[in-house]
N, C-alpha and C positions, 0 to 999 in steps of 0.2 A: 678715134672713136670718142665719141662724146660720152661723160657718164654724167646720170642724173643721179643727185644725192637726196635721201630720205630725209625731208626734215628733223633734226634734232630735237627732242622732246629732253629737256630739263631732269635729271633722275638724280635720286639720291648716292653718292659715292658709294656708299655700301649697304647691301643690306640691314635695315637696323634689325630684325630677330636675329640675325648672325652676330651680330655688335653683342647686343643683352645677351644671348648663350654663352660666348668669349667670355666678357664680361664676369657672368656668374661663374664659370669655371675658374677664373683666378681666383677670386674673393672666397669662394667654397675652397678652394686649395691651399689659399695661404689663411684660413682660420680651421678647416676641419681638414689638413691634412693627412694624419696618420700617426705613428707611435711608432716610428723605428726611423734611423739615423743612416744614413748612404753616403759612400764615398766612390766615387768611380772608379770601376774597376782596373781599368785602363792607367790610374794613377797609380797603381800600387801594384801593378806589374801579374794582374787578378783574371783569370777568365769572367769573371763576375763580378759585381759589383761587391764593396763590403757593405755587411749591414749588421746595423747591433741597435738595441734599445735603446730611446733616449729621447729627449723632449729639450725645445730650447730653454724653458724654460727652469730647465734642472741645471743649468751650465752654471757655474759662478761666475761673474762678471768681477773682476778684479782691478780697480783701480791704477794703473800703471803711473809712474813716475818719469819724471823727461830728465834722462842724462845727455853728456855732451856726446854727438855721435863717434869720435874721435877717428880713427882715419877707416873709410868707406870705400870697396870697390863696389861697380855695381855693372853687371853685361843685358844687353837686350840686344835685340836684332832686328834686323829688319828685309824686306824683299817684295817684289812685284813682277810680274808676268810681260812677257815683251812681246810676246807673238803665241798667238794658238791656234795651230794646224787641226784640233782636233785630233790624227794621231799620233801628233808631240806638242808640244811647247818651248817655250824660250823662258827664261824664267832668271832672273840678276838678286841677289843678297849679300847679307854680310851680317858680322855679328860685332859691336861697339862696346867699347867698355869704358867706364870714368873713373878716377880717383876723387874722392871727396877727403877733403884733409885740411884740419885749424878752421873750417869752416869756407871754405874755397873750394873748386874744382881746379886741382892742380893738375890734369893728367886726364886728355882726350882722345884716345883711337879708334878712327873711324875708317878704315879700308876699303880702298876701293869694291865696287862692286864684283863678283866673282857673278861669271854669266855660264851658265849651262843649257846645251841644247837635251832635253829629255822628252824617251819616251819611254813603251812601256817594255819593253827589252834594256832598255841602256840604263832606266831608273833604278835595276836592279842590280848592273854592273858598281853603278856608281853607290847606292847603297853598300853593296860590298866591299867596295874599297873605304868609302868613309868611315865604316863602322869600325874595319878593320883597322885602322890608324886611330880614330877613336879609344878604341878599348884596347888595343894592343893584340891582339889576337883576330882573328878570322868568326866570325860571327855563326854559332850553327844553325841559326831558320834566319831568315829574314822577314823583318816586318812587313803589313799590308805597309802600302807609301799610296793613300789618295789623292792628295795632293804633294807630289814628290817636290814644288818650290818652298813648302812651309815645312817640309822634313829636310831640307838643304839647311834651312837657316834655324831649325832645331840644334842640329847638328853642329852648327858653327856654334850656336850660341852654348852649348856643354864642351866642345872644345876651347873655349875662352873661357867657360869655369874652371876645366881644368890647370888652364895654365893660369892665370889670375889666383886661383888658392897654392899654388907652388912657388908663385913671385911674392907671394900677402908675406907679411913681417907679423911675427906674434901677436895678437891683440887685436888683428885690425878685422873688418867685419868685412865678407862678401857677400853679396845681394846676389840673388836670381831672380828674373823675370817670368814667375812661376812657380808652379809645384818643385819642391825639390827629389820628386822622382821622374819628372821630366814625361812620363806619359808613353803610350805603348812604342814609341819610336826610339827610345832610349836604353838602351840593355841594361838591366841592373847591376852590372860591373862600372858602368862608367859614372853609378850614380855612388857606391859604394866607393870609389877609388877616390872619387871628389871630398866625400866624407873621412875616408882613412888619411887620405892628404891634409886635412883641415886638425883633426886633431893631431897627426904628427906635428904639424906646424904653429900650432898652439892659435888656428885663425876661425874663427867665428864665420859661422855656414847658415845663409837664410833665405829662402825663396818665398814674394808676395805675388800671389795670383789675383789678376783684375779682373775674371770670369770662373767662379768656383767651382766645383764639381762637388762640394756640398751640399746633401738635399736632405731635406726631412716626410718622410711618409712615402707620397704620391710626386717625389719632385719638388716638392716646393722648395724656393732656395733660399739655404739654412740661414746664409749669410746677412740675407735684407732681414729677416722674419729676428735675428739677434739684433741689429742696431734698430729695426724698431722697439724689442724689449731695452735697447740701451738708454735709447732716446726719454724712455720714461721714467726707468729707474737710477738713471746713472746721470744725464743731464749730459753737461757741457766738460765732460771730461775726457781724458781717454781712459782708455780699458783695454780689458783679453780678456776672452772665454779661451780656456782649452779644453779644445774638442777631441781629441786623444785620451779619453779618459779610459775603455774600453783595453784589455789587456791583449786582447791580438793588436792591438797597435804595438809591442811592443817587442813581437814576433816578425810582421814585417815594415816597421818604418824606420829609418837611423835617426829621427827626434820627435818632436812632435807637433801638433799641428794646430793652430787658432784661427779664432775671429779675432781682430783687433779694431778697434778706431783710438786711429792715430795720435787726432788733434781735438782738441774741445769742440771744434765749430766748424770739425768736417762733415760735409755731406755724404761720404761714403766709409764703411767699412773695409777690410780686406781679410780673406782667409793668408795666415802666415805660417809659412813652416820655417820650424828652427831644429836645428842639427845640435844633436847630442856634442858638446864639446869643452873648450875650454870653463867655459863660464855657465852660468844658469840664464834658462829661456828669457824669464824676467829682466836681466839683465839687455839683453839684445833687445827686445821689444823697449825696452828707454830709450836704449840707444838709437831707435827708430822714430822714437819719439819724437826724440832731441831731429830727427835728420827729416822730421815732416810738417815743419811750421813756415816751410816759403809762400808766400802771396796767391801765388800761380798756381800752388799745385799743395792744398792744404789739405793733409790727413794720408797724402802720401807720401812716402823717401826722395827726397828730390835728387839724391843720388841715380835712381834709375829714373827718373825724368829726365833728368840731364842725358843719359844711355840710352832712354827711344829716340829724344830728340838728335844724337849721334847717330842714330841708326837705322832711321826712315828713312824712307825715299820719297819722296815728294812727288806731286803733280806734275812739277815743272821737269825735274830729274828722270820720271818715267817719260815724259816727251822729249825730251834731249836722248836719252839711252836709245827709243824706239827710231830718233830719226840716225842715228850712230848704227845702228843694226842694219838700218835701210843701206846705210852708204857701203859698211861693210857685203850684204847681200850685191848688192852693183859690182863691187870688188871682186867678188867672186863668180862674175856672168853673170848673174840672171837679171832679165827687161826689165825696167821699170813696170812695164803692164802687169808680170808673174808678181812683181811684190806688191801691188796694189792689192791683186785679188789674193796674197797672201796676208794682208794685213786686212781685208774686210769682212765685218761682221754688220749683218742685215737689223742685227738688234737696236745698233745706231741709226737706221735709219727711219727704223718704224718710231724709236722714241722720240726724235729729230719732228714728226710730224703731229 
């Protein structure tokens, strides 16, 4: 059958009234947003969000110092999807860790991939087991798991904080890729035990989140709306605001929590938490200072850059894994034709045209 196509008429990509509405909804948001201060709840282990009074521009903005980082671990993780039946998945991660030391990365572990078939009966077995090795004990609820491959590689990646602050040598600083409450998938034992480890061991505890759950008012996020106040008042410096000013922070968090920029002439901020421990906050934000002046990656710890880059999977790695998968399914019977229509999604083909 022959189909006749409608001539194409020229249209503008998007509506522009819906452009200017958008539009005016940021601008109204990040200059009139509201009078109270939000921390996700989900980070601080909360049915609800926290909220307390507070305005960016009440924060002190504190001029930071750059000391030598001296020896830095630092874990992040990484993972990607191999196959999605819809009701499971296939799903490959791991969790990497570096050593920064004298100004070197002396120390790189990067683990093979660990591949699990999940679905949504099994995701809960394996949740229970995880957890359970995790924390040392049997978990009594278990979390929602929406996406059960970025709660695999949660998981790994607080099991390598765990073990990385019980290797760490007095003094030496470990980095998390995050909140250091790790978010509703984390039990608050296994963030506390990381914590109780760190000060037994006389080792320096600090997680930098590159997507903050800091908001002020209506959502606006706290973190842009501080480095543009830094930007004017502060210049080409680094700095911290700490945001932990409020006294239930001291109820439920093990230190406390900032905005920093890094490096004089970074383009981005970061909210940092730092663990109550051997040394004072100040002290560890230099030390980050000192570990955020590389070329490549300026205003951030290039200790955990060096740790994503360990711990990604690449384009090229997710197509070698996915054709590995293929041959293993052949291995175990199934036609060529069954893995085809196992591996197709129509979404490629509509975008394809």
């Amino acid at each position: 059958m022959q189909h006749t196509e409608t001539p194409y008429v020229a249209q503008d990509l998007a509506d522009s009234r819906g452009l200017d509405e958008a539009a005016s909804f940021v601008v109204d948001l990040l200059e009139r947003p509201g009078s109270d201060i939000s921390v996700a709840g989900g980070q601080l282990g909360l049915a609800e969000d926290l909220v307390f009074s507070g305005h960016p521009d009440a924060f002190e903005l504190v001029e930071l110092p750059r000391a030598v980082p001296g020896t830095v671990w630092a874990i992040d993780g990484g993972s990607c999807a191999l196959a999605d039946g819809r009701s499971f998945q296939v799903g490959a991660y791991r969790a990497a860790r570096v050593r920064f030391s004298d100004g070197a990365t002396d120390l790189v572990q990067a683990p093979p991939l660990s591949v699990r078939a999940l679905s949504e009966e099994r995701v809960r077995d394996i949740a229970r087991e995880v957890l359970t090795e995790l924390s040392g004990s049997e978990p009594e609820q278990l979390p929602e798991v929406p996406r059960p491959v970025d709660a695999l590689r949660e998981w790994a990646e607080w099991g390598e904080v765990l073990r990385t602050v019980r290797e760490a040598k007095a003094g030496d600083l470990v980095l998390v890729d995050g909140s250091l409450h790790g978010g509703p998938l984390v039990p608050a034992s296994v963030v506390r035990q990381a914590h109780d480890d760190a000060v037994a061991g006389g080792v320096c505890l600090a997680g930098v989140v590159k997507a903050s759950t800091l908001f002020w008012g209506r959502h606006a996020p706290l973190v842009t709306l501080l480095k543009r106040r830094g930007d004017r008042e502060r210049g080409l410096v680094p700095w911290a605001a700490r945001i932990s000013t409020d006294p239930t922070f001291g109820r439920l968090y093990i230190g406390d929590i900032f905005v920093a920029h890094l490096a004089p002439t970074a383009a981005h901020a970061f909210r940092v938490d730092v663990a109550r421990g051997p040394g004072e906050a100040t002290e560890v934000l230099a030390r980050l200072v000192g570990a955020s002046d590389d070329p490549a990656f300026v205003g951030y710890p290039y200790p955990l850059a060096r740790a994503h880059q360990a711990a990604r999977v690449s384009n090229y790695a997710v197509a070698d894994l996915r054709r590995s998968f293929r041959d293993a399914l052949s291995r175990h019977g199934m036609s060529e034709d069954d893995i085809e229509v196992l591996f197709q999604d129509f979404h490629e083909v509509l975008n394809r045209s």
